[in-house]
PDB file of N, CA, C and O in Angstrom, chain B, residues numbered from 101:
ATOM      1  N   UNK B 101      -5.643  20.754  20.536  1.00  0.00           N
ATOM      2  CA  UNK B 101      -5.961  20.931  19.119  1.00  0.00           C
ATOM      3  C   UNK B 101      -5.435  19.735  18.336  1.00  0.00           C
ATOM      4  O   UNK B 101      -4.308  19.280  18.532  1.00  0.00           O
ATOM      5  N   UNK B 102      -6.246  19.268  17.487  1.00  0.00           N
ATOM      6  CA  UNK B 102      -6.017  17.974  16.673  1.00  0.00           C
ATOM      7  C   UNK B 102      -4.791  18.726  15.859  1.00  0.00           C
ATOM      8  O   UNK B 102      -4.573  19.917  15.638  1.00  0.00           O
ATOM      9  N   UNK B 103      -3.943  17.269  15.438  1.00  0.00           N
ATOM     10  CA  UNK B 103      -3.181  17.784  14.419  1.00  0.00           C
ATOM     11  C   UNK B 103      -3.541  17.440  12.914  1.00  0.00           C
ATOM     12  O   UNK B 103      -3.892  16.262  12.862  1.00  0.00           O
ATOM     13  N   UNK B 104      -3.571  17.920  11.937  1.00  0.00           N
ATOM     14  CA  UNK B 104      -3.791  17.713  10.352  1.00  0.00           C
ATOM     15  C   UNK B 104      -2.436  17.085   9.496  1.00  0.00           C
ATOM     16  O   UNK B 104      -1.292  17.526   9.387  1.00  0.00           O
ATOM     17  N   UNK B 105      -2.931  16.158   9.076  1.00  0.00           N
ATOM     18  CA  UNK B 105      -2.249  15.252   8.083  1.00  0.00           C
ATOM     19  C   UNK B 105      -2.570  16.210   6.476  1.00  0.00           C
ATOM     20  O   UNK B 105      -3.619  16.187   5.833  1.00  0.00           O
ATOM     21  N   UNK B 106      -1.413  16.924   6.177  1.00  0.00           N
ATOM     22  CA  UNK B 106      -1.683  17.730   5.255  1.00  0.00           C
ATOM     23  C   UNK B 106      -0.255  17.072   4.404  1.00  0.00           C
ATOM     24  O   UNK B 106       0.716  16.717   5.073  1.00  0.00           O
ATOM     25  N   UNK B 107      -0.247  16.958   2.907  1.00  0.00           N
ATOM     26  CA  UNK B 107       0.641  17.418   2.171  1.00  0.00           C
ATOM     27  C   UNK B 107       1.809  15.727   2.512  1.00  0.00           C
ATOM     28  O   UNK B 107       3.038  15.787   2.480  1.00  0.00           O
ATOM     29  N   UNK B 108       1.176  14.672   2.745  1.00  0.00           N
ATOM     30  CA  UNK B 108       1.734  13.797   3.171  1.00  0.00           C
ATOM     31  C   UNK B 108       1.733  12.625   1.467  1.00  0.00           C
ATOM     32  O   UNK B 108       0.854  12.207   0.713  1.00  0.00           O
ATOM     33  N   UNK B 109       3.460  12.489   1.556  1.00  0.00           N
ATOM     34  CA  UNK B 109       3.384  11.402   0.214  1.00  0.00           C
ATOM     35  C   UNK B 109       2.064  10.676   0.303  1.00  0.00           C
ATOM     36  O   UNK B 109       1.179  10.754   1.155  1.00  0.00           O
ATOM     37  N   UNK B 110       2.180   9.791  -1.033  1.00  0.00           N
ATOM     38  CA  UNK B 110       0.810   8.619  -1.294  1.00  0.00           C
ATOM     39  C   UNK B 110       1.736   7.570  -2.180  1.00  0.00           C
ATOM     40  O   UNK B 110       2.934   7.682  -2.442  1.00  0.00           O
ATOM     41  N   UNK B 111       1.056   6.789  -2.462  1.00  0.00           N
ATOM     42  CA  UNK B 111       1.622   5.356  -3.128  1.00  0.00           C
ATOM     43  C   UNK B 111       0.291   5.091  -3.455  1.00  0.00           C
ATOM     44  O   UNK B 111      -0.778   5.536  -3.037  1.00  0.00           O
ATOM     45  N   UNK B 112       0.681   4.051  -4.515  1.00  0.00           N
ATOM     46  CA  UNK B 112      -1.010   2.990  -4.401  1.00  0.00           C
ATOM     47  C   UNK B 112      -0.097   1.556  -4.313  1.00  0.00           C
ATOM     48  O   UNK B 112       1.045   1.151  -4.527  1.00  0.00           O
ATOM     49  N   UNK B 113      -1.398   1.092  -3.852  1.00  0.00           N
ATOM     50  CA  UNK B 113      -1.063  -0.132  -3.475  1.00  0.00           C
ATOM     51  C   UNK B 113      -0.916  -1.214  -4.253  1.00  0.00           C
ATOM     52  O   UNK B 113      -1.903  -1.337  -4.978  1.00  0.00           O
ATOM     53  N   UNK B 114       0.138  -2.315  -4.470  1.00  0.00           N
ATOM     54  CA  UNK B 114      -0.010  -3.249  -6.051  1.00  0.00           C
ATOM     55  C   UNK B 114      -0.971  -4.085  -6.128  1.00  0.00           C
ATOM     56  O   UNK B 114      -1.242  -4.608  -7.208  1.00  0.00           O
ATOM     57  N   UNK B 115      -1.754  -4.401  -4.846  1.00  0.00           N
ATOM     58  CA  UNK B 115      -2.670  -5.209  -4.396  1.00  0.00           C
ATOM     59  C   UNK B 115      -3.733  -4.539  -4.823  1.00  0.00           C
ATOM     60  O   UNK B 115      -3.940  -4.469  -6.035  1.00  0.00           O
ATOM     61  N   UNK B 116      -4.837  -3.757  -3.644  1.00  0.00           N
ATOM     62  CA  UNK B 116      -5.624  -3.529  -4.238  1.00  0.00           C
ATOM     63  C   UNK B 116      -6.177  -1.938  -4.767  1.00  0.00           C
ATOM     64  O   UNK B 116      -7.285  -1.406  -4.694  1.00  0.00           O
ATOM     65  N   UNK B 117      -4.791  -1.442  -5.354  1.00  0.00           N
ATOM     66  CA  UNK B 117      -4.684  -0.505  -6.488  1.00  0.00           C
ATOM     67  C   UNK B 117      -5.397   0.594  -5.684  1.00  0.00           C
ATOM     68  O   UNK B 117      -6.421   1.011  -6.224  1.00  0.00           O
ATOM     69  N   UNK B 118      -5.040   1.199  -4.400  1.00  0.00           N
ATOM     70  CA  UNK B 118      -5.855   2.205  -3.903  1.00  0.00           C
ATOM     71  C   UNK B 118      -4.714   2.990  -2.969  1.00  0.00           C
ATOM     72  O   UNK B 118      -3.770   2.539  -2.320  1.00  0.00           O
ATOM     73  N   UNK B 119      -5.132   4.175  -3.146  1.00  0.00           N
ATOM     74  CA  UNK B 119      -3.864   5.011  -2.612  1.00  0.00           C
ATOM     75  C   UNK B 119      -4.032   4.788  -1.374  1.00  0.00           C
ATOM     76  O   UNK B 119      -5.040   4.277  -0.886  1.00  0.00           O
ATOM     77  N   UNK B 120      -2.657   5.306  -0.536  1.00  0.00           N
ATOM     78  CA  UNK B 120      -2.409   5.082   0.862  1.00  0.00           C
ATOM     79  C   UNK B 120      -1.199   6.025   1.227  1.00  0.00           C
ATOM     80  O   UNK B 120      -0.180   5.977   0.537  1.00  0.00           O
ATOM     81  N   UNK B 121      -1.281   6.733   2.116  1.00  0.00           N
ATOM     82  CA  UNK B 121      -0.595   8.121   2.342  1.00  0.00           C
ATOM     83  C   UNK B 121       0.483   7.359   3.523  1.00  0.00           C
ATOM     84  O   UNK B 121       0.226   6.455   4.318  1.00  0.00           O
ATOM     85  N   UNK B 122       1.754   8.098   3.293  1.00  0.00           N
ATOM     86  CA  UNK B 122       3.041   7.774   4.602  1.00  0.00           C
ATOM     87  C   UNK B 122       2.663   7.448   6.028  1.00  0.00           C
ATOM     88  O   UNK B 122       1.556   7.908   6.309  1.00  0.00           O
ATOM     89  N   UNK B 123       3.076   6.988   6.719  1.00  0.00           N
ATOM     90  CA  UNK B 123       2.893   6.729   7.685  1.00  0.00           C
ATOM     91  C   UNK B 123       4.265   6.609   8.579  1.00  0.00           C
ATOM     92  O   UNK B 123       5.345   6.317   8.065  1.00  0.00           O
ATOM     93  N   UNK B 124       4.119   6.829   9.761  1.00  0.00           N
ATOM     94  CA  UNK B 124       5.369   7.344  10.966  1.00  0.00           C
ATOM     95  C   UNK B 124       6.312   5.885  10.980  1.00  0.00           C
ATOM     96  O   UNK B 124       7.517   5.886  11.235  1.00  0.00           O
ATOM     97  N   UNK B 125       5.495   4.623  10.645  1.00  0.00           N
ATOM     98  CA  UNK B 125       6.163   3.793  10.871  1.00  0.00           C
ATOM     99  C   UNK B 125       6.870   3.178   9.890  1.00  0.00           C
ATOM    100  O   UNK B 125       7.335   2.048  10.037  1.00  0.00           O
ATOM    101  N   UNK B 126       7.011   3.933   8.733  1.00  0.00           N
ATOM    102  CA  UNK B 126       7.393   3.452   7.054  1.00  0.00           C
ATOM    103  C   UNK B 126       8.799   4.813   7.102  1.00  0.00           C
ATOM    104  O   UNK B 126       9.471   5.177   6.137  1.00  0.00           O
ATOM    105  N   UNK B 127       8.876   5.228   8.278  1.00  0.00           N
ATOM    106  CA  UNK B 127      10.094   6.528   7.793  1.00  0.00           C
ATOM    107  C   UNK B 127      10.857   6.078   7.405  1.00  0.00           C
ATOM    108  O   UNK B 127      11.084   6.340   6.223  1.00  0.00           O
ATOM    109  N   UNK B 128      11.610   5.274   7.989  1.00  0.00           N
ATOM    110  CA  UNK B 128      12.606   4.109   7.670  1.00  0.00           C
ATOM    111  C   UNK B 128      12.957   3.666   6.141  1.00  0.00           C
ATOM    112  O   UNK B 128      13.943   3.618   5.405  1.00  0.00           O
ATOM    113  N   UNK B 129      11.879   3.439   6.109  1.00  0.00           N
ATOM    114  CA  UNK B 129      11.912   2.390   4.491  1.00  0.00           C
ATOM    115  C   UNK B 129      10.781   3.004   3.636  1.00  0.00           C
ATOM    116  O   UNK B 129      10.428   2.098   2.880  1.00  0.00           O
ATOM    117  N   UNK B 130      10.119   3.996   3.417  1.00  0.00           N
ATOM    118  CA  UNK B 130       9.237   3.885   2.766  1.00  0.00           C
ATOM    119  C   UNK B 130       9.011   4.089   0.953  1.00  0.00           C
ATOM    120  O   UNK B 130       8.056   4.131   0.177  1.00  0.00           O
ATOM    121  N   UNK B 131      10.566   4.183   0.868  1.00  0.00           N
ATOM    122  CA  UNK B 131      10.786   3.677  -0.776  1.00  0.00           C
ATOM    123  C   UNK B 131      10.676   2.180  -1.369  1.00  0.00           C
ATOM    124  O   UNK B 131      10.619   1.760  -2.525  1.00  0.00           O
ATOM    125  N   UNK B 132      10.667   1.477   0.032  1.00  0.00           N
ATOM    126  CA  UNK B 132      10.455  -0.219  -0.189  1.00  0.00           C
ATOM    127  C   UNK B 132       9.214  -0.606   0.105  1.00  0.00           C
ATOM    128  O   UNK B 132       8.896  -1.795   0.116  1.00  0.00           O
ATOM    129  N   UNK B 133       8.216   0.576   0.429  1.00  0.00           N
ATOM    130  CA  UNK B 133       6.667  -0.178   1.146  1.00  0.00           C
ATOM    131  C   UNK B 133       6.062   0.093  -0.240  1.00  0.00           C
ATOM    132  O   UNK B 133       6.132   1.099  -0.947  1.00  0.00           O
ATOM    133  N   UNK B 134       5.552  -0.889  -0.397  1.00  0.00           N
ATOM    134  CA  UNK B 134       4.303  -1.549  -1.858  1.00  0.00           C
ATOM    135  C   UNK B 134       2.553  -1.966  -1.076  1.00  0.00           C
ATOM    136  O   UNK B 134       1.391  -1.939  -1.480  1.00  0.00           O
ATOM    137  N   UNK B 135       3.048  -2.220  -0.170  1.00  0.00           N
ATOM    138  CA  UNK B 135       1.698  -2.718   0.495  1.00  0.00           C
ATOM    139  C   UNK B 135       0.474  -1.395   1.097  1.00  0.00           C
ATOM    140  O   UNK B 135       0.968  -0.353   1.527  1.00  0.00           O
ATOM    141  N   UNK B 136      -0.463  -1.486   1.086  1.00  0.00           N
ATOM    142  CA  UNK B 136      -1.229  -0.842   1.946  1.00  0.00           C
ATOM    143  C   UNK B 136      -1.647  -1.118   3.592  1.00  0.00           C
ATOM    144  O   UNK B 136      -1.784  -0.312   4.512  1.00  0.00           O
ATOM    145  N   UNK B 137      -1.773  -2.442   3.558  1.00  0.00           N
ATOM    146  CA  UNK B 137      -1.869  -3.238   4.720  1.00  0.00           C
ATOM    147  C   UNK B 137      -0.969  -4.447   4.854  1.00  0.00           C
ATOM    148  O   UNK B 137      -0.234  -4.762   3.918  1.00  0.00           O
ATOM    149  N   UNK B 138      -0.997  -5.047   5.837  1.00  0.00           N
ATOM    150  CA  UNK B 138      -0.734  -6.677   6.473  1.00  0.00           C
ATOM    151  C   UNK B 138      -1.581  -7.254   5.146  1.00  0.00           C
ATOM    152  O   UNK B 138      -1.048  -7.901   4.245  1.00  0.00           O
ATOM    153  N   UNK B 139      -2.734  -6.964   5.185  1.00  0.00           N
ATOM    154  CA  UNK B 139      -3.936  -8.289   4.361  1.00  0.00           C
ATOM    155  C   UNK B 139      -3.619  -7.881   2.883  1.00  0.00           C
ATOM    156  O   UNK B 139      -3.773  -8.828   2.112  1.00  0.00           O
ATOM    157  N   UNK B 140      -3.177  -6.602   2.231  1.00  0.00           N
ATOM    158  CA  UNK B 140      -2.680  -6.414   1.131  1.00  0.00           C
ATOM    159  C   UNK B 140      -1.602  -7.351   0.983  1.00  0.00           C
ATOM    160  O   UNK B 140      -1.679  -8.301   0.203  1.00  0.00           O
ATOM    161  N   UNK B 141      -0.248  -7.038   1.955  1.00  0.00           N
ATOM    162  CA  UNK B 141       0.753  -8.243   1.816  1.00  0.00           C
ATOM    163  C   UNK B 141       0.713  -9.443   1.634  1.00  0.00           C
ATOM    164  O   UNK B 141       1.283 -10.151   0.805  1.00  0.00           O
ATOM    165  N   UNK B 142      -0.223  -9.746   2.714  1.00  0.00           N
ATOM    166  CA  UNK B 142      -0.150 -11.054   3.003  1.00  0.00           C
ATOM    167  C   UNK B 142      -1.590 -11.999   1.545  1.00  0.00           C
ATOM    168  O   UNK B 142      -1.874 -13.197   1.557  1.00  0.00           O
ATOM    169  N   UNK B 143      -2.011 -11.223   0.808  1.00  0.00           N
ATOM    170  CA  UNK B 143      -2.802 -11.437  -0.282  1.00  0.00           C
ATOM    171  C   UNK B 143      -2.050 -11.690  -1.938  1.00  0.00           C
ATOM    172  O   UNK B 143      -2.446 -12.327  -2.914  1.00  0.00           O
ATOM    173  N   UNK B 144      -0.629 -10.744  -1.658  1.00  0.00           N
ATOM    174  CA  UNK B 144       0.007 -10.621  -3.024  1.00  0.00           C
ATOM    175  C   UNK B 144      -0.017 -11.185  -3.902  1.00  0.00           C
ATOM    176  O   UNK B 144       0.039 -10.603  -4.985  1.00  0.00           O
ATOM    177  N   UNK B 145      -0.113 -12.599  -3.827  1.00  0.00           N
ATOM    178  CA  UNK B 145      -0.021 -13.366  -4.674  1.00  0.00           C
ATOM    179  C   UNK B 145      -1.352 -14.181  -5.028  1.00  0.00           C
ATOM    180  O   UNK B 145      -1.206 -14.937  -5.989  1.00  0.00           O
ATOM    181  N   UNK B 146      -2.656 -14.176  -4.424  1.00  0.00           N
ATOM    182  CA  UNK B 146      -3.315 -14.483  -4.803  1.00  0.00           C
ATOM    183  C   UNK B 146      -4.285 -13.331  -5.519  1.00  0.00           C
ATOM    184  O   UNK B 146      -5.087 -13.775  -6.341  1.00  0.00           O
ATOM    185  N   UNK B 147      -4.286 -12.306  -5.351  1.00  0.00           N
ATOM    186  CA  UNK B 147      -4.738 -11.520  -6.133  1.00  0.00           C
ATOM    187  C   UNK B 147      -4.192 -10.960  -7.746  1.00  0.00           C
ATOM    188  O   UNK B 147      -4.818 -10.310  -8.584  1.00  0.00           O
ATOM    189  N   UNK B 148      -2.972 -11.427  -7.778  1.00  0.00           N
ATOM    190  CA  UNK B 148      -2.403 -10.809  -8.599  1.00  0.00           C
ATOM    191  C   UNK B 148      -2.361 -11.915 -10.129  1.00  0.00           C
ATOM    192  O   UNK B 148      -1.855 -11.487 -11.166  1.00  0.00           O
ATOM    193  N   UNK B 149      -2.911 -13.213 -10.054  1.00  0.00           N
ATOM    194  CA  UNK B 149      -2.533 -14.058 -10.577  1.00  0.00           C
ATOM    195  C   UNK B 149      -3.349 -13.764 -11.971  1.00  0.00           C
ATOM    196  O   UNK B 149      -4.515 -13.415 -11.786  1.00  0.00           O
ATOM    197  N   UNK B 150      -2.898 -13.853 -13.399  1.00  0.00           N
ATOM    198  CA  UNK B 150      -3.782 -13.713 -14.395  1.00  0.00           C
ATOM    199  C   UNK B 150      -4.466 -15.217 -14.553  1.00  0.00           C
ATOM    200  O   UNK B 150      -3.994 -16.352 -14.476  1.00  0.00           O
ATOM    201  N   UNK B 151      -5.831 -14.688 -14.818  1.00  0.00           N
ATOM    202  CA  UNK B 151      -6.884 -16.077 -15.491  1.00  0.00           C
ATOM    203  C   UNK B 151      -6.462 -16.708 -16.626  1.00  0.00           C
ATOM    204  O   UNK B 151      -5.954 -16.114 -17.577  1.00  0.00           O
ATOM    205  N   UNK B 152      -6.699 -18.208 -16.556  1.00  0.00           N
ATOM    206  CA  UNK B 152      -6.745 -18.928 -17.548  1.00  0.00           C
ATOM    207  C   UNK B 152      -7.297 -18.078 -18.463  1.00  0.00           C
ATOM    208  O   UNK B 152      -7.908 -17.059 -18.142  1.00  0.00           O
ATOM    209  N   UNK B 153      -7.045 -18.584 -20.028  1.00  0.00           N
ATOM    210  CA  UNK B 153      -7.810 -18.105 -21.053  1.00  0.00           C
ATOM    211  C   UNK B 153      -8.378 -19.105 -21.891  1.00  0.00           C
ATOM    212  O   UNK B 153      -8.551 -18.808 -23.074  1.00  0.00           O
ATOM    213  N   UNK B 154      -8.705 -20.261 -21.480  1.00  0.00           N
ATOM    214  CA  UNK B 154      -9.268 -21.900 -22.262  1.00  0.00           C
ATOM    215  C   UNK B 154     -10.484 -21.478 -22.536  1.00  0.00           C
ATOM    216  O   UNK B 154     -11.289 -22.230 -23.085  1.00  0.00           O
TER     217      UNK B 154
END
């Protein structure tokens, strides 16, 4: 019998602003995880940058 992911924290992500539920490998730390993925992380800073306004 499959098991169900019920009732599991969420976050959103600062990147690209979309929720993402706990995971087994964040038990550890998961008051410090901001990311959704590797490519969220590894994006942070280019997504986040505000546009010129000229």
């Amino acid at each position: 019998m499959a098991h169900k992911k019920v009732n599991l924290p969420e976050k959103i992500c600062v990147v690209c602003q979309l929720p993402f539920s706990w995971r087994k490998k964040w038990e550890k730390n998961w008051e410090e995880v901001k990311y959704c993925s590797d490519k969220c992380r590894l994006n942070r800073n280019s997504n986040n940058k505000i546009p010129n306004s000229n």
